[in-house]
C-alpha positions in Angstrom: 24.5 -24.9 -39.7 21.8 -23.8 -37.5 21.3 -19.9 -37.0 24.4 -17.7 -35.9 23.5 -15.5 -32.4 25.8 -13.0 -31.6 26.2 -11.3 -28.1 29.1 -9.3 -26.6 32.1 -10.1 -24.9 31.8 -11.4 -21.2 33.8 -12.3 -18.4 35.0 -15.9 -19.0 34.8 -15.8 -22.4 38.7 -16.1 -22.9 39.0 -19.4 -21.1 35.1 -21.0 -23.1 36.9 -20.3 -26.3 40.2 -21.6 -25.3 38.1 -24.7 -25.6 36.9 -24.2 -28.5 40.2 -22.7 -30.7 42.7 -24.7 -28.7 46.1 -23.7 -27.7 47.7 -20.7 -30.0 49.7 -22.1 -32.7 52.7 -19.4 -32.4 53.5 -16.3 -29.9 51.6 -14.6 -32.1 48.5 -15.9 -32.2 48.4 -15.9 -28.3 48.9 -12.2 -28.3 46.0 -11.3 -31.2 43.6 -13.5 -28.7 44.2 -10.6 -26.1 42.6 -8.6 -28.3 39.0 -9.7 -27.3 38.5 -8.0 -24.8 35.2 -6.6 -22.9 33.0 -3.4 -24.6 34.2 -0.1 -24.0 33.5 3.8 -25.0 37.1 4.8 -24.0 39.3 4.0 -25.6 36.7 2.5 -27.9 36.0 -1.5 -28.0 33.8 -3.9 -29.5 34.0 -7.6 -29.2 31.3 -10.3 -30.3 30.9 -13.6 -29.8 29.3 -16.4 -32.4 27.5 -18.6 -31.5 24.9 -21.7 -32.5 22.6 -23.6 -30.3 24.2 -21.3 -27.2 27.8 -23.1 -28.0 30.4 -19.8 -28.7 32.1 -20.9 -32.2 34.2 -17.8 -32.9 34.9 -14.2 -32.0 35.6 -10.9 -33.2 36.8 -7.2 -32.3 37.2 -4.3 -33.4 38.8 -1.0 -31.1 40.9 2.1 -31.3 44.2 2.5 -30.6 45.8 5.9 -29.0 49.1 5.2 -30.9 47.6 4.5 -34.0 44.6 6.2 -34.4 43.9 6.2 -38.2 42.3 2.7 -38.0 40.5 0.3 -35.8 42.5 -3.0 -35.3 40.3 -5.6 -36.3 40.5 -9.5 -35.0 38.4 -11.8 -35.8 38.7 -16.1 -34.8 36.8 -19.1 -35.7 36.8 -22.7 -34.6 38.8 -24.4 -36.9 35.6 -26.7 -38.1 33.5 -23.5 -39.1 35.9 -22.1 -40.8 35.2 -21.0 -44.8 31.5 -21.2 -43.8 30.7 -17.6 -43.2 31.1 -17.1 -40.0 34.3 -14.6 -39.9 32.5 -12.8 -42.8 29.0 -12.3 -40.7 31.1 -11.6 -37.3 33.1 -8.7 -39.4 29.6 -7.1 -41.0 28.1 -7.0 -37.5 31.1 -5.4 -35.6 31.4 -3.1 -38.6 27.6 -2.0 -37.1 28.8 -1.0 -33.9 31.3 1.4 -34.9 29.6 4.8 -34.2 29.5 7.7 -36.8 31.9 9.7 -34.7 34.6 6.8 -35.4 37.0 6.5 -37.7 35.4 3.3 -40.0 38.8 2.1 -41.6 39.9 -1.2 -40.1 43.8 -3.1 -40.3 43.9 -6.6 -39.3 47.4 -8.6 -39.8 48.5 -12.4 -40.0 51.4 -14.1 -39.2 53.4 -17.0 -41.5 55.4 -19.8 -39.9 57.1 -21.8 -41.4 54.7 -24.9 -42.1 52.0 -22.4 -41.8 50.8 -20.4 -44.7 48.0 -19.2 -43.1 46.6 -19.4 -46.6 42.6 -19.5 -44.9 43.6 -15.8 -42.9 45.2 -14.4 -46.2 42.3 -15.4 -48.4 39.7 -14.4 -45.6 41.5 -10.9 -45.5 41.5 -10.7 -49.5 37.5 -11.2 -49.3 37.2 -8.4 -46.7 38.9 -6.0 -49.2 41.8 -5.5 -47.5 45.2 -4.5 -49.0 48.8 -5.1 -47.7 50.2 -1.8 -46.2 53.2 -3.3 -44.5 55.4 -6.5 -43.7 57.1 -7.2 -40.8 59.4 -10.3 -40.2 61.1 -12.1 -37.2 64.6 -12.4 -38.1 67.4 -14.6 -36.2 71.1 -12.8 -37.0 73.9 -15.1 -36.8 76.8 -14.9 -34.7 80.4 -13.4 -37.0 77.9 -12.8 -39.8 79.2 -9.5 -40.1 82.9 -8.5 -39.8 83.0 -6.6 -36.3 83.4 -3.1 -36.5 86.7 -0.3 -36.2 86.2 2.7 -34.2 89.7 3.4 -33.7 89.9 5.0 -36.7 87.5 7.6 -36.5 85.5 9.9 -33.7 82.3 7.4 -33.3 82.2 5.6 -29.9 79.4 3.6 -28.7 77.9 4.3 -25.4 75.7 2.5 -23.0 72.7 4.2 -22.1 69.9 3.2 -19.0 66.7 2.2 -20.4 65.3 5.4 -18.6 67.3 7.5 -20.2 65.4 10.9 -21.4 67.7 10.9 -24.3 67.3 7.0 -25.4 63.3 7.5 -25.2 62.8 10.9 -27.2 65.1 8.8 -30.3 63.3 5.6 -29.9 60.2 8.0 -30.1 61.6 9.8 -33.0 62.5 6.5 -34.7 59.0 4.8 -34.3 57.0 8.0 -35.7 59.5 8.3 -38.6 59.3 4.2 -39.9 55.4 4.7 -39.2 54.3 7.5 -40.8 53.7 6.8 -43.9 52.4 3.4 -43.7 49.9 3.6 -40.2 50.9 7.3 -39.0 51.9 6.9 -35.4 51.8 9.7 -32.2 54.2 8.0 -29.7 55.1 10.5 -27.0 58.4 10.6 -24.7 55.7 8.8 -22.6 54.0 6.6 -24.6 57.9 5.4 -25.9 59.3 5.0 -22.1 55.7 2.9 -21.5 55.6 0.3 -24.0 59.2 0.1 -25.0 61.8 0.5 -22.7 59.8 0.5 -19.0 61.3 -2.8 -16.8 58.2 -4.5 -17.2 58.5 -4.6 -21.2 62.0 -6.6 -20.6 63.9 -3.9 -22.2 67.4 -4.4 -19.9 69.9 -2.9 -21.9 70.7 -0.1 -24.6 73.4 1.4 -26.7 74.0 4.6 -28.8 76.5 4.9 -31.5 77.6 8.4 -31.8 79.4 10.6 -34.5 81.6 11.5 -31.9 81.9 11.5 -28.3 79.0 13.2 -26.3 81.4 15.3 -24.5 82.3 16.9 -27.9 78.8 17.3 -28.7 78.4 13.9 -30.7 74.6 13.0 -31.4 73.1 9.6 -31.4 73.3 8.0 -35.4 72.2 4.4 -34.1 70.7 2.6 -30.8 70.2 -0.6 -30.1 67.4 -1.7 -27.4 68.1 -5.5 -25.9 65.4 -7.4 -23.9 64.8 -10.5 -21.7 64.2 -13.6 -23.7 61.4 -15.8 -24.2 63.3 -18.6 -22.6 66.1 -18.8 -21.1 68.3 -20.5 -24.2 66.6 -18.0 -26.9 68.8 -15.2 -28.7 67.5 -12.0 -26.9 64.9 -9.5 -28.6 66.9 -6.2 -30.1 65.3 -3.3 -31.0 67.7 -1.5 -33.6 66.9 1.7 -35.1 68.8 5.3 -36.2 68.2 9.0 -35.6 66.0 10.1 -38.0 67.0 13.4 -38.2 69.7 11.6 -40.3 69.5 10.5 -44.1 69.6 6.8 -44.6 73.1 7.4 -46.5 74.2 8.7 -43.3 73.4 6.5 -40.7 73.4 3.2 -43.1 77.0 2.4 -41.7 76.3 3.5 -38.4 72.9 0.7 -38.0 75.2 -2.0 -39.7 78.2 -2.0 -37.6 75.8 -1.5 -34.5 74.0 -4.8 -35.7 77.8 -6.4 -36.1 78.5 -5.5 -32.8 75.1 -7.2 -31.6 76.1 -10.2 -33.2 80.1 -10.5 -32.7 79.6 -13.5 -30.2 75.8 -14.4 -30.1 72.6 -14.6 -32.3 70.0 -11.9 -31.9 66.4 -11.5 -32.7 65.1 -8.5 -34.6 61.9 -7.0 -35.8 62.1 -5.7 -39.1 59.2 -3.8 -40.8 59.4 -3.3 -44.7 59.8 0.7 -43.7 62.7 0.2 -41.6 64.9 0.7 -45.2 68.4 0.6 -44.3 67.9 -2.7 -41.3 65.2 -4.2 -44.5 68.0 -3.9 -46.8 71.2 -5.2 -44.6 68.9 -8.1 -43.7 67.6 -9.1 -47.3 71.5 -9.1 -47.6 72.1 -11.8 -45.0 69.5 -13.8 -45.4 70.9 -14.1 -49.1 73.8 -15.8 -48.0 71.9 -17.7 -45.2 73.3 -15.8 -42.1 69.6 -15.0 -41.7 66.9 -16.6 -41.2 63.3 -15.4 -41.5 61.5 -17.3 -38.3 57.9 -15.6 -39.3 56.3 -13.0 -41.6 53.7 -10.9 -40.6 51.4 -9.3 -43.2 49.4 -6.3 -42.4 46.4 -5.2 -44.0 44.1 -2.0 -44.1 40.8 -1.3 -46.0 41.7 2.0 -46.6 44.9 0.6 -49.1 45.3 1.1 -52.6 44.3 -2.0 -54.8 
């Protein structure tokens, strides 16, 4: 290979390395790509391009995130061709120059499995960067009857719908995200930052439901909520969001998330997002999928090199 050049990110870019990467292989992959973006100093962004002979062959970025601001997301993507020939490795050493001493220098990166896809060249390219696994989130499909549908007859819990605006709904969804984050990538999502990126109309989010100890005229409090949202297509199970109050114990609310998830799933499947730290929904899903009323549509690893070997 001739010598590497690097330069930074410029307008166009996306679409010259669309020819060169081809189409994203998942949903995935197309949403890392937006992650090469154009330099800024607020909120902090670097993004390179590699190239040889003046022909872009891969890219890379680091930047910080407001959410998550122990680490800089890293992303780095190669032509297929160039690939295990030291390209990713020289793209992350120079991007690793641009952070500025007032940073924070640790980076996270993640890669997604598929079934039929390993990605055995972005685990071992991860494993030579030194970085180790601080969570794993999966892409589950629930479904429908795979779970006897809940009685509430019997006691004081009701289920409630809520709007997606609710101020209620968005300081637990906010609660809940903090709580499953916090000791894996510690997380400061405000009532703000939740209503934003989670439940505004333009993230999908159409739909949401509390389970309560009791009714809320009687002073019941939220144990479970679920969070629906528009579909990929048209004939695809819809996107939940399912979480609990976390001013709960997991004993406590570990009924309350499983007969919300029955309830999801009485007539139709359901798609869910299920992080390693999200204990009681890991657990009742390992459960399922053990008796094949689950199935695990892609895996995502996520790595840090700040994380214990």
């Amino acid at each position: 290979m001739n010598e590497l050049e690097f330069r930074d990110w410029r307008s166009g870019d996306d679409l010259e390395l669309l020819q060169v990467f081809g189409d994203p292989r998942s949903p995935q992959a197309h949403q890392d790509r937006t992650m090469l973006r154009e330099n800024s100093d607020a909120p902090f962004s670097r993004t390179l391009v590699a190239s040889v002979d003046g022909v872009a062959i891969g890219a890379g970025v680091v930047f910080a995130s407001s959410l998550h601001p122990q680490r800089l997301w890293l992303y780095v993507e190669v032509a297929a061709e160039q690939r295990r020939s030291g390209v990713g490795t020289a793209l992350v050493a120079k991007l690793r120059q641009q952070i500025p001493a007032d940073q924070v220098q640790q980076l996270k990166a993640r890669y997604t499995v598929t079934p039929g896809d390993p990605a055995a060249a972005a685990a071992g390219f991860c494993k030579a960067l030194g970085l180790g696994e601080i969570q794993v989130s999966r892409d589950v499909i629930l479904e429908p009857g795979a779970l006897a549908e809940p009685v509430f007859d019997t006691n004081d819990r009701v289920i409630e719908e809520l709007s997606t605006g609710s101020v209620e709904l968005t300081k637990l969804v906010m609660d809940f995200y903090n709580k499953v984050h916090e000791q894996w990538d510690p997380a400061k999502m405000t009532v703000g930052s939740a209503q934003r990126m989670l439940l505004d109309e333009h993230t999908g989010a159409q739909a949401a439901l509390v389970l309560r100890d009791k009714p809320k005229s009687q002073g019941g409090v939220p144990l479970a909520f679920a969070v629906s949202y528009v579909p990929a297509r048209e004939d695809a199970p819809s996107d939940v969001l399912v979480g609990h109050n976390p001013a709960f114990s997991d004993d406590e609310v570990a009924e309350a998330v499983r007969d919300m998830v029955a309830m999801l799933i009485h007539q139709y499947p359901v798609k869910l997002e299920v992080d390693s730290s999200m204990f009681i929904l890991a657990s009742l899903i390992d459960a399922l999928a053990g008796v094949e009323q689950a199935t695990v549509i892609s895996t995502t690893h996520i790595l840090a090199s700040d994380a214990a070997k």
